[in-house]
C-alpha positions in Angstrom: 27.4 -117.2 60.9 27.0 -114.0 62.7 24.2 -112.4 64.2 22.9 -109.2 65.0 21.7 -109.0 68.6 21.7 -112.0 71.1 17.7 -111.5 70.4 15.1 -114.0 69.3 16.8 -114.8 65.8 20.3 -114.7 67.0 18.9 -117.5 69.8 17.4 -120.1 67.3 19.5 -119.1 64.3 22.8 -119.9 66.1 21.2 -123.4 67.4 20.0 -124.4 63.7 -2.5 -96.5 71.0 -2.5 -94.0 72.4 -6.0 -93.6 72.3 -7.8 -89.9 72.2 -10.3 -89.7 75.4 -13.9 -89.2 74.5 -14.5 -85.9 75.1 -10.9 -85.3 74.0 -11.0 -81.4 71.7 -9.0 -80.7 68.3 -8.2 -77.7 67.4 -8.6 -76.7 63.7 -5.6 -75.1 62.9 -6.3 -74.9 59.3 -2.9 -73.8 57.4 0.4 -74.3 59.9 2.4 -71.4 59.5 5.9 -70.9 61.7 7.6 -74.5 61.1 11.3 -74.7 61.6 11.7 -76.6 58.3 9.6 -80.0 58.8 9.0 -79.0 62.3 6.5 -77.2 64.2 7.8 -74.7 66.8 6.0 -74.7 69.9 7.0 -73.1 72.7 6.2 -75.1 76.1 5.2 -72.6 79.8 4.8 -73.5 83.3 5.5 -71.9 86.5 6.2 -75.5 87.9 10.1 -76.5 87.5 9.6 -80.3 86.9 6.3 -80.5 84.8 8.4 -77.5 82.1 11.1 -80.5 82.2 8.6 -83.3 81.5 6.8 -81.4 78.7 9.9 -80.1 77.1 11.9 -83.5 77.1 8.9 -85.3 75.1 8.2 -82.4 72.6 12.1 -82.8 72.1 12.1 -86.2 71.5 9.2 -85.9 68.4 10.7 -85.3 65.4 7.5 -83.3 64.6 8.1 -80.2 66.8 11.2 -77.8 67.6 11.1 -76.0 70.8 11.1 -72.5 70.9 10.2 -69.2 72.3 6.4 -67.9 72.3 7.0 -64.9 70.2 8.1 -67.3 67.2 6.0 -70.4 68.2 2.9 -71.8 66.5 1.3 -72.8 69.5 1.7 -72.1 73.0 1.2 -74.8 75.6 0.6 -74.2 78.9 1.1 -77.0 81.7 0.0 -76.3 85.4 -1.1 -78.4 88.5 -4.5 -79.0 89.5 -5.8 -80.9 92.1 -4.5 -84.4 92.8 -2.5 -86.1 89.9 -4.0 -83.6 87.6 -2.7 -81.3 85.3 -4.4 -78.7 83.7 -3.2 -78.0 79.8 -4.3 -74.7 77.7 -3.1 -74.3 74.0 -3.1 -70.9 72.3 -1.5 -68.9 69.4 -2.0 -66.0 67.5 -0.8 -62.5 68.2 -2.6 -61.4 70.0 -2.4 -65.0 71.9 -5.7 -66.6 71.9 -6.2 -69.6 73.5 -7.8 -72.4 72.1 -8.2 -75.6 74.2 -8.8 -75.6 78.1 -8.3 -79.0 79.6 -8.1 -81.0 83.1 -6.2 -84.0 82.3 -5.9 -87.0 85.0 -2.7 -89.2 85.3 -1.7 -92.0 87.7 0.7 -89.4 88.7 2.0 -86.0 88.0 4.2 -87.0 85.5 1.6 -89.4 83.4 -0.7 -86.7 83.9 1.7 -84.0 82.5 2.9 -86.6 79.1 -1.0 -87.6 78.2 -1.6 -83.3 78.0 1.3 -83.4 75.7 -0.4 -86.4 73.6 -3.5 -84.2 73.4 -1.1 -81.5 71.9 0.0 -83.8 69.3 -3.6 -84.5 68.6 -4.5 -81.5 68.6 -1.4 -79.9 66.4 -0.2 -82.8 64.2 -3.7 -84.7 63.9 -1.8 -87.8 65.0 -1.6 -89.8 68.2 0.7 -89.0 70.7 3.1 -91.8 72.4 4.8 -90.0 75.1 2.5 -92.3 78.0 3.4 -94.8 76.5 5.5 -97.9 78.8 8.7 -99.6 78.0 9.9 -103.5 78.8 13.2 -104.1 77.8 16.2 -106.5 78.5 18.1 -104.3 81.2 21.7 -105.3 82.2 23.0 -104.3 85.8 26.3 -105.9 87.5 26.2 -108.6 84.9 22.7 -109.6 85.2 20.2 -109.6 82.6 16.3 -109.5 83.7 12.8 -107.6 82.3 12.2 -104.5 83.1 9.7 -101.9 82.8 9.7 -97.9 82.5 8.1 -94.8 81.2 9.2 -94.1 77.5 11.3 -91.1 79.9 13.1 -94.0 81.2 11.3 -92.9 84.7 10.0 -95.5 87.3 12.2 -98.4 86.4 11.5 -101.5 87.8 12.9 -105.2 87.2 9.9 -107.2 86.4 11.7 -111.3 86.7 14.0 -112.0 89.0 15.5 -115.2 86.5 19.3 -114.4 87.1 19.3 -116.4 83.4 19.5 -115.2 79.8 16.0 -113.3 78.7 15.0 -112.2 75.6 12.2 -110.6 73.6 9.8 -108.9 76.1 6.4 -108.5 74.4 3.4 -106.0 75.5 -0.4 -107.2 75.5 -2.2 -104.9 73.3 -3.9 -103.2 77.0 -0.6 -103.4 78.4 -1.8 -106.0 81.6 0.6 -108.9 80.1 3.9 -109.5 78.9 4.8 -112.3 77.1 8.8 -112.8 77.0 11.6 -116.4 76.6 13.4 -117.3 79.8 16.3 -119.7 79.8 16.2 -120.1 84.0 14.7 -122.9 84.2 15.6 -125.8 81.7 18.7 -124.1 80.3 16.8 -123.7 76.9 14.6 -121.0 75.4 10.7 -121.1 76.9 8.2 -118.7 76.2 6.4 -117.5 79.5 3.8 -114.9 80.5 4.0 -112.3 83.3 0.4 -110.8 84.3 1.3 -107.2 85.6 -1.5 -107.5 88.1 -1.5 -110.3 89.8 2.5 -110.5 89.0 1.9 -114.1 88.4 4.3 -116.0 85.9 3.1 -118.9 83.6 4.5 -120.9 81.1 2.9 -120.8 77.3 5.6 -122.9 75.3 8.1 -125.6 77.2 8.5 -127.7 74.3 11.3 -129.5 73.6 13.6 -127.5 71.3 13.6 -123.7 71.1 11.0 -121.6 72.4 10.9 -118.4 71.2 9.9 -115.0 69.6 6.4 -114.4 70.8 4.0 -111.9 69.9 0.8 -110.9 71.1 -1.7 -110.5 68.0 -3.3 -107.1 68.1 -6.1 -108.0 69.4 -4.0 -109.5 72.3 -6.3 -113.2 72.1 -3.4 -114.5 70.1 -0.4 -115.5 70.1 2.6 -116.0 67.6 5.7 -117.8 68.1 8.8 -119.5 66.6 9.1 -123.4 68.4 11.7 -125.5 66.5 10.3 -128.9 68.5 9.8 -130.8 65.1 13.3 -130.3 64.1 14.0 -126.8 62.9 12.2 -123.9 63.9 8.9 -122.6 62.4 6.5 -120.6 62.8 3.1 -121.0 64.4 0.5 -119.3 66.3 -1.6 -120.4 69.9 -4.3 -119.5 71.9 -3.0 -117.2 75.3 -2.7 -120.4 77.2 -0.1 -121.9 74.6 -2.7 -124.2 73.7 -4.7 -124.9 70.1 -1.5 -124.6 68.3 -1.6 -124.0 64.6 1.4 -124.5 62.5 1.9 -122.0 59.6 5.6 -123.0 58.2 6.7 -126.2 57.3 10.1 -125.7 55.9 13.9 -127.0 56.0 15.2 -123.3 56.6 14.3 -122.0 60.2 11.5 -119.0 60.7 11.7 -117.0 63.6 10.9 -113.5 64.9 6.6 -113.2 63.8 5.0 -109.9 63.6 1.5 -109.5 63.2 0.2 -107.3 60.8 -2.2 -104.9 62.2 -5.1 -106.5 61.0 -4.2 -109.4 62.5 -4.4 -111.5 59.4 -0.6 -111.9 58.3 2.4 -112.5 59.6 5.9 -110.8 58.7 8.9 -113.3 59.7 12.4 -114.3 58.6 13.4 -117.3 57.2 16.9 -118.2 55.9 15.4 -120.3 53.6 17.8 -118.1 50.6 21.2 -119.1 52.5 20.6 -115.7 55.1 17.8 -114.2 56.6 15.2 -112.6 54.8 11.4 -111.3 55.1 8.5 -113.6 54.4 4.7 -112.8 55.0 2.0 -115.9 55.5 -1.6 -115.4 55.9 -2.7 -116.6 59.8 -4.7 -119.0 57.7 -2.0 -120.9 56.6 -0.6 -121.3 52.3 2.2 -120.8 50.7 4.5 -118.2 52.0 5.5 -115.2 49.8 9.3 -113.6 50.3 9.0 -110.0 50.5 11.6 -108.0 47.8 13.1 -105.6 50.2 16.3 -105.5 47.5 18.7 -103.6 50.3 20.8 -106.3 51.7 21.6 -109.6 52.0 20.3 -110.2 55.7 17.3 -108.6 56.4 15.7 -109.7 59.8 13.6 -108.8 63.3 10.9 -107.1 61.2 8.2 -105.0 63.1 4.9 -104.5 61.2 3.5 -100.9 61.4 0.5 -100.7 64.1 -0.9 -97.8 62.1 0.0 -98.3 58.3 0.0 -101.7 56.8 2.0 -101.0 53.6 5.5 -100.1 56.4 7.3 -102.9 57.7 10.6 -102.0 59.6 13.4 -104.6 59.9 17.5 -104.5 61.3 19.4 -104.8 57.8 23.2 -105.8 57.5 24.5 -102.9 55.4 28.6 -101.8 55.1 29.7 -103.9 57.8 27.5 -102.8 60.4 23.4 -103.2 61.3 21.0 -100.6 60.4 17.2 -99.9 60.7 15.6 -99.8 57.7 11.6 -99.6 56.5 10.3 -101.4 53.3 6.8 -99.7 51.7 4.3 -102.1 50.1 2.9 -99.7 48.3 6.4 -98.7 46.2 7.9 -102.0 46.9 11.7 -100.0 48.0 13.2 -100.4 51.2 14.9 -97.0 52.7 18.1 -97.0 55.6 16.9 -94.5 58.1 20.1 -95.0 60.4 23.7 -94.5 60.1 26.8 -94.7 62.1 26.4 -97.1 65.4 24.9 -100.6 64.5 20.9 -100.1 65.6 19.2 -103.3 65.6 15.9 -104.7 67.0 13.0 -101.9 65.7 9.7 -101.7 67.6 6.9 -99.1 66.6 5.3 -96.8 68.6 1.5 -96.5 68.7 1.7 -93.6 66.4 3.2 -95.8 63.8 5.7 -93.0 62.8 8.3 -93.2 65.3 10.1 -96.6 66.3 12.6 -97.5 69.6 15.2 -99.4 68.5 18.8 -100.6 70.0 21.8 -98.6 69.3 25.1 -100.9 69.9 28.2 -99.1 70.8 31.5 -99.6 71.8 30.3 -103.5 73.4 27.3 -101.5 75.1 23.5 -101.1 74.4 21.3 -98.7 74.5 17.7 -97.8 74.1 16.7 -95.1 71.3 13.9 -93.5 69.5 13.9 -92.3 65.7 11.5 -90.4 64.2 11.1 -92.2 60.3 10.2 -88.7 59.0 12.8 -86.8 59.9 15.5 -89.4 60.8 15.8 -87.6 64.6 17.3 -89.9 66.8 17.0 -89.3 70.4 19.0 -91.4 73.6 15.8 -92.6 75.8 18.1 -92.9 78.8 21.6 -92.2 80.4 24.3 -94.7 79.8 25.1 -94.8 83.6 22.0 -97.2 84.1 23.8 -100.0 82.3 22.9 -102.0 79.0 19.4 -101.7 77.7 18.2 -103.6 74.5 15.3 -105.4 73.1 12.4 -103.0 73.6 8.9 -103.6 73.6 6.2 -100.6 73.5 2.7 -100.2 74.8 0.3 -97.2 74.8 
């Protein structure tokens, strides 16, 4: 049988926000007027070289905007130093230009400072959050090696995280971003599940169990945690406590369950099961019952799913689909599933906080790469150069 991605499901089938400060303003823009089709043009000013750069890569990466000049644009945004790791941002449009919002915005450094100014824009504009703060861990591939590693969404301030020299899969963000929960093969030679804490950098172990360890997820309100463990035989699903503990079992099938999502009220889980002959979606209440197989009617392997944080009627999922591996989105509400990719095989979807965009792996030519697509528009953007190596398996936290 073959597999998608050498991620969570691959493993144990082929064994068997950003969050709008306080005093944060919105500007009332009433009816938008000067869109480039779907998009808003905005045109982006600074008299300082690298924070232009910063603020006009992330506008370019949402599918919402189009960069432009300020005689056509809707909104002007201004980005300028200000003292210490502060920026300070003005919005304004109109002709004559009036501006609108005067803010200081603080950063842990120039760069942070100058992408949460561009979230306020979004806030501001699209009266949605913005994701470009947000942080990356992903599989990263250099000389052979594959470890954890962590970055800006820009793909700035990389940094291995594990040092396993072993297979690793399935990074997974806390909720606050202090935690990542990700399956190690270093030490036994098998799947386990462990737990990083970013600040003490201390590594424990949450599921050794005989068997497969895999696929866990932090519950939204990060005091959970879901998992696929197939130490009773075949793999199924089941949920813990953060210390591994208190384990509930949810599945109890002859087919194998892996890759959980949580849905973001934290009551159901999303997870496949090849319980038909190949992988398919199933949701089970965190309570436990009967679970129900979810009629995405688009292909005949449907797997990784990744609940929307934002709207509970989207699910994304990696579909098979002529050949190849595609991202794809089933709604609730009209019970259809839609392809949003073509082309390259793109597997293993993860939502931003803004619940409209996703990063996703784009597989090309035997290499990897780390992309984001706007489910609107179906804008797909490279998140970093191909020079740094192979990248896969994202994880995202605002």
């Amino acid at each position: 049988m073959q597999f998608p991605t050498q991620n969570v499901l691959v493993l144990i089938f082929s064994f068997f926000v950003f969050v709008q400060s306080p005093n944060a303003q919105t500007i009332d823009i009433g009816e938008v007027v000067g869109t480039g089709g779907d998009a808003m043009l905005l045109a982006v000013e600074s008299s300082d070289g690298g924070l232009l750069d910063v603020a006009r890569r992330a506008f370019s990466l949402h599918g919402g905007y189009k960069l432009t000049t300020k005689d056509r644009a809707a909104f002007v945004v201004g980005i300028e130093r200000a003292s210490g790791s502060s920026v300070m941002l003005t919005i304004g449009s109109g002709k004559p230009y009036v501006e609108q919002l005067r803010k200081t915005v603080p950063g842990s450094d120039l760069q942070n400072a100058a992408l949460r100014a561009c979230d306020l824009v979004v806030k501001a504009t699209l009266k949605i959050d913005g994701f470009f703060a947000g942080k990356l861990a992903f599989v990263g591939k250099q000389r052979g090696i594959s470890e954890i590693y962590t970055s800006s969404l820009l793909f700035t301030g990389v940094r291995a995280l594990t040092a396993d020299r072993s297979l690793v899969t399935g990074p997974s963000w806390s909720p606050d971003g202090s935690k990542l929960l990700y399956t190690t093969y270093y030490k036994t030679g098998f799947p386990d599940i462990y737990m990083i804490d970013l600040r003490s950098n201390q590594k424990k172990s949450i599921a050794t169990f005989k068997g497969l360890n895999t696929g866990a997820r932090f519950s939204p309100q990060g005091n959970r945690i879901a998992m696929s463990l197939s130490g009773t035989g075949n793999s199924e699903i089941y949920i813990s406590d953060l210390q591994g503990r208190n384990l509930k079992r949810l599945t109890t099938n002859r087919s194998l369950e892996a890759s959980p999502s949580w849905s973001p009220d934290a009551r159901r889980l999303v997870f496949t099961s090849d319980a038909p002959g190949k992988p398919q979606l199933y949701e089970i209440s965190v309570n436990g019952g009967p679970s129900r197989k979810i009629p995405t009617n688009i292909s005949s392997y449907c797997s990784e799913p990744a609940w929307n944080p934002v709207n509970s009627e989207i699910i994304a999922f990696t579909a098979a689909v002529g050949g190849g591996f595609q991202i794809a989105i089933y709604d609730f509400k009209t019970r259809k599933s839609t392809i949003l990719t073509s082309g390259a095989s793109s597997v293993e979807p993860t939502w931003t906080n803004d619940g409209r965009h996703l990063v996703f792996t784009e597989r090309r030519n035997g290499r990897t790469r780390l992309m984001l697509l706007d489910t609107e528009t179906k804008k797909v953007s490279a998140l970093h150069n191909p020079n740094f190596g192979d990248a896969s398996s994202a994880s995202f936290v605002y």
